[in-house]
KOLGU-936276 format. One record per residue (C-alpha): x, y, z. Coordinates in steps of 0.5 Angstrom, whole numbers, plus 500, padded with zeros to 3 digits. Each point is the difference from the previous one (the first is absolute). Example, Ala and Ser with C-alpha at 12.3 -4.5 7.8 and 13.67 -1.06 7.14 Angstrom:
<recs>
525491516
502507498
</recs>
This chain:
<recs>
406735314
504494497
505500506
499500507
501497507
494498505
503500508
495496502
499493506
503493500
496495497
502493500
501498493
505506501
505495503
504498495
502506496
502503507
504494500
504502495
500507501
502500507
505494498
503505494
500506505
504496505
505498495
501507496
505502506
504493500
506504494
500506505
501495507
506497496
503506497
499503507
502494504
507500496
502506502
498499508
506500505
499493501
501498493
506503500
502497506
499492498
504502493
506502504
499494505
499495495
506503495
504501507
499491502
501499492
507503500
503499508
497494501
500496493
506504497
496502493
503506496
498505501
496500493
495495502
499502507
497506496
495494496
496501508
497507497
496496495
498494506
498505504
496503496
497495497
499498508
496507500
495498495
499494503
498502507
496506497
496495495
499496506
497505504
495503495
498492498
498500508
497507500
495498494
498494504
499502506
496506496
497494496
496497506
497507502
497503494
497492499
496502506
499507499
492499500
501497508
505506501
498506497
492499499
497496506
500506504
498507500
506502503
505497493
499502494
505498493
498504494
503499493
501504492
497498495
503502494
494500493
503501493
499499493
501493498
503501494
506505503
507498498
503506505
503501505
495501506
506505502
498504494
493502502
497504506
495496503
494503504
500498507
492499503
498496507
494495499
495505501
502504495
501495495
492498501
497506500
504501493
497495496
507499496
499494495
506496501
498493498
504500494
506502504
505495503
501501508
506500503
502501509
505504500
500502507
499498508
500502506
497498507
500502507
499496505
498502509
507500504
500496506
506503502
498507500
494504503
495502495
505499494
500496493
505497496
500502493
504493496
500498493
500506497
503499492
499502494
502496493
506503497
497502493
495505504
504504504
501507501
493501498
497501507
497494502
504498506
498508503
493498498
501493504
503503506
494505500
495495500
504496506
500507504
492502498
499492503
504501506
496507501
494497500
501495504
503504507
508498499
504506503
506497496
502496493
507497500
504497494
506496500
505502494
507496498
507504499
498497492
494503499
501508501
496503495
494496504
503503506
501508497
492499498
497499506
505505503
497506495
493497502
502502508
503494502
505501505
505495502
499497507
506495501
505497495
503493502
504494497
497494499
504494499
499495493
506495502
501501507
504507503
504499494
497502495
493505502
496504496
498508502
493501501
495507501
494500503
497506498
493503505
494504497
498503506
492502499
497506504
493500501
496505497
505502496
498499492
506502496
502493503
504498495
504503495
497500494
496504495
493500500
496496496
505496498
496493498
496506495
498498494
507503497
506498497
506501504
506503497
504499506
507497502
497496507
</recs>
């Protein structure tokens, strides 16, 4: 049992590696946002707009009114940078709260993963199977891990909505880059869903960007469904950003709540693609 990961409650000492992971995990979709924005319509129409005054207005060649494409480009980058730069701060300022948010209510929970491994390993954590336990677990298995390095490798927290009859929000959710694809975030989604349950809310919702579908298609194939999808805008109504917001609605008494395989936190290794 040299590799495994233990989903367990925030602790303040917590703090700053879940800046670090939330931060990185923020910035892990900034290459898709650019790439997707250059393709957007409104890229387009800024290039054709700028080459069109270069060309009519200030009489250049037709070849250097070309030279717009890289500027806009280069536009495009800037703006995207700018607006995952505000995004991090704003998120900043949340997780250094995340003890008077999160866990200074019985309604609000923040849970992190935790990843034990061997101090002297050279590979990849993509390289190994990781078994996968809550903190209960974890306890009664009286592993030894005090030679092994600790590491958070994943968050998740969910919040009571003001806004919503009986309903929680569900934020944060991220898992490091290098311990994707092993079922950490279905066992983060999981243990948010059980929170929910406990505590009496009739529903869980998620918001998602348009840059991070494979976020999205998880909580899909765990029975999310989409509620409504909107455009929020990053610089004005210009340039907007579309946004799911998925619901898990939660129906009393019924145990099969969520979609996913029983004893998932076993003492086991995973072997699958979530």
């Amino acid at each position: 049992m040299s590799h495994i990961i233990v989903v367990r409650p925030y602790k303040p000492e917590d703090e700053y590696d879940c800046h670090d992971l939330i931060k990185s995990g923020i910035l892990s979709s900034k290459n898709c946002a650019f790439v997707r924005n250059i393709f957007k319509e409104i890229t387009f129409q800024i290039t054709i707009l700028l080459a069109a005054i270069t060309f009519i207005f200030f009489g250049m060649p037709f070849t250097i009114c070309l030279l717009v494409i890289p500027v806009v480009i280069i536009m495009t980058y800037i703006v995207t940078y700018l607006s995952f730069t505000a995004k991090v701060i704003e998120v900043d300022q949340e997780v250094t709260n995340i003890s008077k948010i999160y866990m200074s209510n019985a309604f609000s929970c923040f849970w992190v993963a935790e990843a034990f491994e061997p101090s002297m390993s050279s590979s990849s954590p993509a390289d190994f199977h990781y078994q996968v336990m809550n903190e209960k677990e974890f306890k009664e298995s009286n592993i030894d891990v005090s030679l092994q390095n600790k590491k958070i490798v994943g968050a998740v927290g969910l919040l009571k909505s003001h806004n919503l009859d009986k309903g929680a929000w569900i934020k944060r959710l991220c898992v490091h880059q290098s311990y994707r694809r092993k079922g950490i975030a279905s066992c983060l989604l999981k243990v948010a869903i059980d929170f929910a349950v406990k505590q009496g809310y009739s529903c869980a919702n998620i918001v998602a960007s348009e840059y991070t579908e494979a976020g999205r298609e998880l909580c899909l194939k765990k029975g999310f469904e989409l509620k409504q999808m909107y455009h929020k805008p990053i610089l004005g109504s210009i340039i907007t950003v579309l946004m799911y917001e998925l619901t898990y609605q939660i129906k009393p008494g019924n145990d099969n709540y969520f979609s996913l395989p029983k004893n998932l936190f076993s003492i086991r290794q995973l072997s699958g693609n979530i």
